[in-house]
C-alpha positions in Angstrom: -18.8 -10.8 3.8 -20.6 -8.7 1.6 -19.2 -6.4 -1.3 -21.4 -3.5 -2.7 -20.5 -2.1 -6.5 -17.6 0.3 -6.5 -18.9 3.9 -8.4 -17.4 4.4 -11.5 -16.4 7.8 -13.5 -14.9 8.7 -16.8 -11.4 10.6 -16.3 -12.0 14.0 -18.5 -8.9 15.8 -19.6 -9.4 18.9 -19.0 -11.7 19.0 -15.6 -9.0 17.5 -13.5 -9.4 20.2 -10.6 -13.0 19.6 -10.6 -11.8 15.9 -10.1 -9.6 16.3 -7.8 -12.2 18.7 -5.0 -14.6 15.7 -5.4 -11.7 13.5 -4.7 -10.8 15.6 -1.8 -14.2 15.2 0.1 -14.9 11.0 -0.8 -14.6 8.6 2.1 -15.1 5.6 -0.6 -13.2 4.0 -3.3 -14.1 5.4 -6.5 -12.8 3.6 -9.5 -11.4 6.6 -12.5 -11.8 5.0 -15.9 -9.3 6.2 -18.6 -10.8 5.8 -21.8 -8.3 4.8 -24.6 -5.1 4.8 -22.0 -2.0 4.5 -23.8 -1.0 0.8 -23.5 3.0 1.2 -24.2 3.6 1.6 -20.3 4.2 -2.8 -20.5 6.1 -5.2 -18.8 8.7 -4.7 -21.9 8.6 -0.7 -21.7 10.0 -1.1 -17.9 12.4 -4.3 -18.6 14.1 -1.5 -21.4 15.3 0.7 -18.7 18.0 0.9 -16.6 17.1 0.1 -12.8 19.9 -2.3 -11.3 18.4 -4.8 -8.9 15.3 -5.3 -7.3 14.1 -7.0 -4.6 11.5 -8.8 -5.6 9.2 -11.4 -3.1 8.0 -15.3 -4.5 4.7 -16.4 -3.9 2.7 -20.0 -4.1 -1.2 -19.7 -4.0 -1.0 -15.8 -3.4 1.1 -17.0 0.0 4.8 -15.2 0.1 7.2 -17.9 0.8 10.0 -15.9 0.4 12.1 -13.0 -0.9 14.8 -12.7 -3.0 17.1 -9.7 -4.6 17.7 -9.8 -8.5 18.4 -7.8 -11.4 15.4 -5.9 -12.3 15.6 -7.1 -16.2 16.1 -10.7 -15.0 13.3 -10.7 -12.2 10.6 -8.7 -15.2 11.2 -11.1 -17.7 10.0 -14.1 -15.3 7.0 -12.2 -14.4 6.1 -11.0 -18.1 5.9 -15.3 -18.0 3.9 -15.4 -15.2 6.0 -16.4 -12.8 4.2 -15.5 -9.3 6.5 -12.9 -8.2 5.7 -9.4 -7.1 7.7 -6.6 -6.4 6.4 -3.7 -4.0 7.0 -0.5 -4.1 9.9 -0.1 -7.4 11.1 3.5 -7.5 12.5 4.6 -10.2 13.8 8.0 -12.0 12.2 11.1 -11.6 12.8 11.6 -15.8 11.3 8.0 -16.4 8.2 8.3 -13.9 7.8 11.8 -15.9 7.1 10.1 -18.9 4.4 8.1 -17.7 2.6 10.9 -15.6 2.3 13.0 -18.3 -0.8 11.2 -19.0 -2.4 11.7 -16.0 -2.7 15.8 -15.2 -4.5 14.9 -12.5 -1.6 14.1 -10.5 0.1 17.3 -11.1 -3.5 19.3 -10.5 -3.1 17.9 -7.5 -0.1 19.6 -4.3 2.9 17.5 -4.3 2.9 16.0 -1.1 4.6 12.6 -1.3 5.8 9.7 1.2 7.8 10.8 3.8 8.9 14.5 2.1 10.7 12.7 -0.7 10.0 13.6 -4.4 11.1 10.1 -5.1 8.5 8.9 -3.7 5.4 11.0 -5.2 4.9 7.9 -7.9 5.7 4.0 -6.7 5.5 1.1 -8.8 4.7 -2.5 -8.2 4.8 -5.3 -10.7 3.5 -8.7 -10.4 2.9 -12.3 -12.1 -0.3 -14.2 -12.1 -0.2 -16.1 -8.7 1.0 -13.4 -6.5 -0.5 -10.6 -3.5 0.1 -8.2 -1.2 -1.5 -9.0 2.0 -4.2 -6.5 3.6 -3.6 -3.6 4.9 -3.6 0.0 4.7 -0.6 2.4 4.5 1.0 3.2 7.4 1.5 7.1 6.6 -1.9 7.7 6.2 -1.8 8.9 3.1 -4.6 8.9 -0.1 -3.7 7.0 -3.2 -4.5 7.0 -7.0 -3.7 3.6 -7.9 -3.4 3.1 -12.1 -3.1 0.3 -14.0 -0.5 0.1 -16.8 -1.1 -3.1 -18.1 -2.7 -6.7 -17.3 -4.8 -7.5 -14.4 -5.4 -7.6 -11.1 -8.1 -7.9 -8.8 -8.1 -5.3 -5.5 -10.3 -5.8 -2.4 -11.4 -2.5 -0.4 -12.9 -1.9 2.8 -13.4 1.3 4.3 -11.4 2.3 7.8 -14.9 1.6 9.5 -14.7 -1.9 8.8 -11.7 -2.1 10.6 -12.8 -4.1 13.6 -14.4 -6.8 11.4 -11.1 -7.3 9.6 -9.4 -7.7 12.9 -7.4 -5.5 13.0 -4.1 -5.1 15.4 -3.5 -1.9 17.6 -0.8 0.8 16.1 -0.7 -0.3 12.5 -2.9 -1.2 9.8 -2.3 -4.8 10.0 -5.0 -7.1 10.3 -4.9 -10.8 11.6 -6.7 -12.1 8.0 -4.8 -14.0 5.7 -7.0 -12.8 2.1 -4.7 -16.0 0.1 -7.5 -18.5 2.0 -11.2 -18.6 0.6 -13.7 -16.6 2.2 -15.5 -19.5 3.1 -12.8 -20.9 5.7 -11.8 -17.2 6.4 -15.7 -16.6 7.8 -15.3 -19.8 10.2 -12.1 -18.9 11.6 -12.6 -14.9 11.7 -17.0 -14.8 12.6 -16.8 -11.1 12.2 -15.8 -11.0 8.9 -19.3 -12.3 7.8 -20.4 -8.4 8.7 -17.5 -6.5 6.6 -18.9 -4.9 4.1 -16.0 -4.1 1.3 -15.8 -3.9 -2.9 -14.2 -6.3 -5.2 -12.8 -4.6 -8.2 -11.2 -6.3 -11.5 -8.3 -3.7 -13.0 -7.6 -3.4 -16.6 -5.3 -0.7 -18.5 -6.7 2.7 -17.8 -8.3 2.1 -15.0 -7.9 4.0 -12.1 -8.4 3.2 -8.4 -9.1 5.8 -5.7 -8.4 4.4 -2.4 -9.0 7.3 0.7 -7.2 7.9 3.8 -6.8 4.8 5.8 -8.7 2.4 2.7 -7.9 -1.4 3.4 -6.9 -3.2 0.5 -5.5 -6.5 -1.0 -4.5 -7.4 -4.2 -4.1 -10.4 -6.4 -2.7 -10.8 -9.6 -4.6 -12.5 -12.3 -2.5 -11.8 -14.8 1.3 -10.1 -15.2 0.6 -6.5 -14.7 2.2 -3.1 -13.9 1.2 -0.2 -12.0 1.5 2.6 -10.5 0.5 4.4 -7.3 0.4 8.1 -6.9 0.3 9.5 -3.2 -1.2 12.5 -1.6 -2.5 14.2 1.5 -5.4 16.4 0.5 -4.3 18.3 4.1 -0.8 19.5 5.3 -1.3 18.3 8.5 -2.1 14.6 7.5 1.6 15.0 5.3 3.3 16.2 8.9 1.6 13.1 10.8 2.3 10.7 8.3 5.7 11.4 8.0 6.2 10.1 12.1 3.8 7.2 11.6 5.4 5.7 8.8 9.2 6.2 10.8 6.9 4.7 13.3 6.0 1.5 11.6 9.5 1.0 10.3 10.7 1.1 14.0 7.8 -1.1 15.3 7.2 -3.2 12.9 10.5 -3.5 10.3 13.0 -4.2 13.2 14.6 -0.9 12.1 14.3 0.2 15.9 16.2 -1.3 18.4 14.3 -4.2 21.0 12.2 -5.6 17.8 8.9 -4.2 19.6 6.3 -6.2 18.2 8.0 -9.3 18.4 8.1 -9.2 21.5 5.5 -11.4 23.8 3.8 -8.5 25.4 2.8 -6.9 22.2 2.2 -10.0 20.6 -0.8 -10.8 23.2 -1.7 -7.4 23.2 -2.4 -8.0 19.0 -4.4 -11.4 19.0 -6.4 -10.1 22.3 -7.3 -6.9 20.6 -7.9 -8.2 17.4 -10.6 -10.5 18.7 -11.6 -8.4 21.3 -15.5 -7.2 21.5 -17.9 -4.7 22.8 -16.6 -3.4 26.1 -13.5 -5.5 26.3 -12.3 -3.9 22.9 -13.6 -0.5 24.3 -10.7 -0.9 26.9 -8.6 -2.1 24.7 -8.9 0.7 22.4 -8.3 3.3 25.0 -5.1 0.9 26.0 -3.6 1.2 22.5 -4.4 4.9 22.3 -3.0 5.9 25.7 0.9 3.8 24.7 0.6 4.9 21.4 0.8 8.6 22.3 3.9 7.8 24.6 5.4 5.2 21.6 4.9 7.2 18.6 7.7 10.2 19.4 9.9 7.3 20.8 9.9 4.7 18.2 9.5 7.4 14.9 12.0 10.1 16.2 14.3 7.3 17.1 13.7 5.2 13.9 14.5 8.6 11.9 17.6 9.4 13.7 18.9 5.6 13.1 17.8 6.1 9.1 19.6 9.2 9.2 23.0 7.7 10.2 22.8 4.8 8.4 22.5 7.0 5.3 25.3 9.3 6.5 27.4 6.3 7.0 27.0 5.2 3.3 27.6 8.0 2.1 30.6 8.3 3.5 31.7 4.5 2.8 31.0 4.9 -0.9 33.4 7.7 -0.7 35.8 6.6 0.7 
């Protein structure tokens, strides 16, 4: 595996639409440096505020071994002492998140066009203790992200979506077979192809801003307790439209929210591990296999994945009512 250096700019208030049209036309990671970024946006600032519970997963080596639900302030507090837990994804109030984008016009230069149509979901945050990861993999909704550190460190691997193959990937999702927690060393024995990825290995401190395009492979570990905070955008409307169905689509295919658990099942499952390793022609075929059931799986599984979502919600609604 080889890892060129990632291209680095200086974020200048002021010339964020000129930011965001180059940002619009890059197929590489570009890492946004914020000089003098306000440093109150800590583990403490978040632990102050009133979330409830989280759900929050443990980790040993940068391996998940399991997940667990907690209060928020309970689960921060063992992270701000490094505790190797990580949790994915927080959302939290629109007038909170406001706060903290305030410092970054950028994101309001830029069309609001979040996850899945929801406003609550135009800014996510993750936190994390030194020791944990998110596994690699890039979002299922196909969207572009403006990933900014708040405070401590991580360190983020990229590969661009031609390196797919080499990462093995799996058909319909962008899941690969490649378990990052394992040094690169056994990782190139057990997975040959992965001696051709070429990717970037980039070290995030406070201020510093990571670009990741459409379809951007990435994994993360945590070197030190940190929080972040990812804002998401399609630079076209009809990349918004698509990835609302795909991400229904990888909830019902992969999350067992759709009935018959699809990718559990043994056909799919030797349909993964023989295209993931597949070559040349073989994958060729393979490729033109996925493509030809995903077209007939994706209205399916994401139209019936969205109808299911939208009666579960209906049916708390009307049990915290009652």
């Amino acid at each position: 595996m080889h890892f060129r250096k990632i291209k680095c700019v200086m974020y200048r208030y002021g010339e964020e639409e000129k930011l965001k049209n180059i940002l619009y036309q890059l197929k590489e990671p570009l890492l946004i440096h914020i000089d003098g970024f306000t440093e109150q946006f800590t583990l403490s600032y978040f632990q102050k505020q009133n979330i409830g519970t989280t759900v929050y997963k443990v980790f040993d080596r940068y391996q998940a071994i399991e997940e667990k639900t907690c209060d928020f302030v309970e689960t921060i507090e063992a992270i701000k002492q490094n505790k190797p837990y990580r949790i994915f994804g927080q959302i939290i109030s629109r007038t909170l998140s406001a706060k903290i984008e305030k410092h970054v016009p950028l994101w309001q230069t830029i069309p609001l066009r979040p996850r899945f149509f929801s406003p609550f979901l135009k800014v996510i945050y993750f936190f994390g203790g030194k020791g944990s990861a998110s596994f690699i993999h890039y979002d299922r909704e196909h969207c572009t992200n403006l990933h900014l550190c708040l405070s401590g460190k991580k360190q983020i691997l990229l590969f661009t979506e031609d390196q797919s193959d080499y990462l093995y990937k799996v058909p319909y999702v962008g899941n690969s077979l490649i378990d990052f927690s394992q040094p690169i060393e056994k990782l190139e024995q057990q997975y040959p192809r992965l001696k051709q990825a070429i990717g970037y290995r980039v070290n995030l401190n406070v201020g510093d801003m990571l670009f990741m395009p459409k379809n951007c492979w990435h994994y993360t570990q945590y070197l030190d307790a940190s929080s972040s905070a990812t804002y998401v955008f399609y630079p076209k409307k009809y990349l918004h439209f698509y990835g609302y169905f795909t991400g229904y689509f990888y909830l019902g295919y992969k999350l067992k929210a759709f009935p018959g658990n699809l990718s559990e099942r043994l056909v799919f499952k030797k349909f993964n591990h023989a295209y993931a390793n597949a070559t040349g022609w073989k994958k060729n075929s393979l490729k033109f296999v996925e493509l030809s059931t995903y077209l007939f799986l994706l209205p399916i599984v994401s139209i019936g994945s969205i109808f299911l979502f939208k009666i579960k919600r209906w049916a708390g609604k009307n049990q915290g009512s009652s």
